[in-house]
C-alpha positions as CSV (number, residue, x, y, z in Angstrom):
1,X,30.9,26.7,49.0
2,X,28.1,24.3,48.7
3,X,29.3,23.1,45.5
4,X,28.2,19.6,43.8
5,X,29.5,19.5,40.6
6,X,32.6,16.8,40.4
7,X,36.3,17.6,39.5
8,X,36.7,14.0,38.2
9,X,35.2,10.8,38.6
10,X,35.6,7.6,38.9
11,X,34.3,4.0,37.9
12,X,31.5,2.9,40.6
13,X,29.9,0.1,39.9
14,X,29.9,-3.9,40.3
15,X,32.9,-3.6,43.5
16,X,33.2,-6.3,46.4
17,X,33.1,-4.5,49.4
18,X,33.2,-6.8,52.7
19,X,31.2,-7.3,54.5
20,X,28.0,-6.4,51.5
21,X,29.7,-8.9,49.0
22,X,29.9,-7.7,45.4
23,X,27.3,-5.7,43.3
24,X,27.8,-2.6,45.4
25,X,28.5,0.9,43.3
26,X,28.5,4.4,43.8
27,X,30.4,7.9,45.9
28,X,31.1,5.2,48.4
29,X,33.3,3.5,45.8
30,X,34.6,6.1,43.4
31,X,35.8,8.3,46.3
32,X,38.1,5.8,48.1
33,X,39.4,4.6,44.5
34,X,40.3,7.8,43.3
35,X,42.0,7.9,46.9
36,X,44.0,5.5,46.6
37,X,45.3,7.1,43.2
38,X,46.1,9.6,44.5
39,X,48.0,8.4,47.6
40,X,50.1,6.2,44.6
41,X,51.3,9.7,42.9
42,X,51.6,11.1,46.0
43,X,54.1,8.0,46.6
44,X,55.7,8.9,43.3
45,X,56.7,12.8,44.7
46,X,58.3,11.6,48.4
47,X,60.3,8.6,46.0
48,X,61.6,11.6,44.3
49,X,62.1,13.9,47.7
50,X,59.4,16.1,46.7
51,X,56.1,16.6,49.1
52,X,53.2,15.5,48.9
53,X,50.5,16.9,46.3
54,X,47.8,18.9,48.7
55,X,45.1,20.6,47.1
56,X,44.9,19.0,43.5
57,X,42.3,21.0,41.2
58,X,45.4,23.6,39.9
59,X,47.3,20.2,38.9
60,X,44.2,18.6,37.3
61,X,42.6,21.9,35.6
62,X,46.4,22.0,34.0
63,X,46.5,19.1,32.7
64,X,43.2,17.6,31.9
65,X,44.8,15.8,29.5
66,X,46.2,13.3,32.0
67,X,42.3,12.1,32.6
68,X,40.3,9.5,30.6
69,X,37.6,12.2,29.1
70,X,34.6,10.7,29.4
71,X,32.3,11.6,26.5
72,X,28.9,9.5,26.3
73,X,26.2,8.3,28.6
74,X,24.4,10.2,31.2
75,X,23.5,10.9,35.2
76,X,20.1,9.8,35.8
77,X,18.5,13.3,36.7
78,X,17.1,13.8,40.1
79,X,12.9,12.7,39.4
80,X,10.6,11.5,37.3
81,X,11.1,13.8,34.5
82,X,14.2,15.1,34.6
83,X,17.2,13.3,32.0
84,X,20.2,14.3,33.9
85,X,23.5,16.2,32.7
86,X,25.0,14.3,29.5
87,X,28.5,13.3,29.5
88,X,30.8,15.8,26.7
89,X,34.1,16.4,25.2
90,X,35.6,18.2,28.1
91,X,34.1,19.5,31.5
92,X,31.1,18.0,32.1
93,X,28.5,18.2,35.2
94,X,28.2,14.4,35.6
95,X,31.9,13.1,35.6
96,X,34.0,16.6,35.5
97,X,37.4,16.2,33.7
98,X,37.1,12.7,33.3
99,X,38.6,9.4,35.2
100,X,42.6,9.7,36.8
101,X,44.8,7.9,34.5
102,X,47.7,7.0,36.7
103,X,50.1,6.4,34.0
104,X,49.9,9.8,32.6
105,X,48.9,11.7,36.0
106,X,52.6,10.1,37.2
107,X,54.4,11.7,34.7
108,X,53.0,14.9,35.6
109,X,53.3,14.9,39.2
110,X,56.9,13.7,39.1
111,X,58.0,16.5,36.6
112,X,55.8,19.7,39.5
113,X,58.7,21.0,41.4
């Protein structure tokens, strides 16, 4: 679809990545973290004898409230003079729905049929 807006994000900065050392940040680190989350609920589901999540945006949209809203701060913008999209209550074009919390994303997952 060509889309580039995110559906959530994830913290990105300051990980140790081998062989680079520590200091590294960005896609490269939210994606695989946000991974791993969801291999963890998707853990939760086949403890329970249920399957596995597959595509998540229905689950997320329905329950934003299971994600950290992120609400200040900025992207950088893409040149000189351009500020970026802001970070807001809600949606937002720089860290969509907010950051996975697992704690809360568990309980919804293990009550889906």
């Amino acid at each position: 679809t060509g889309r580039a807006f995110p559906d959530i994000a994830a913290q990105a900065t300051d990980f140790c990545v081998t062989p680079f050392g520590c200091g590294v940040a960005g896609t490269s680190c939210a994606s695989p973290t946000v991974a791993g989350i969801i291999g963890l609920l998707n853990d939760v589901r086949l403890q329970n004898g249920k399957p596995t999540l597959g595509f998540l945006n229905p689950m997320l949209y329905e329950n934003a409230g299971a994600l950290n809203d992120i609400t200040t701060g900025s992207s950088n913008g893409c040149g000189l003079f351009s500020k970026g999209w802001p970070a807001k209550t809600g949606w937002d074009a720089v860290t969509g729905l907010g950051t996975p919390d697992y704690a809360k994303l568990a309980k919804v997952v293990a009550s889906l049929p």
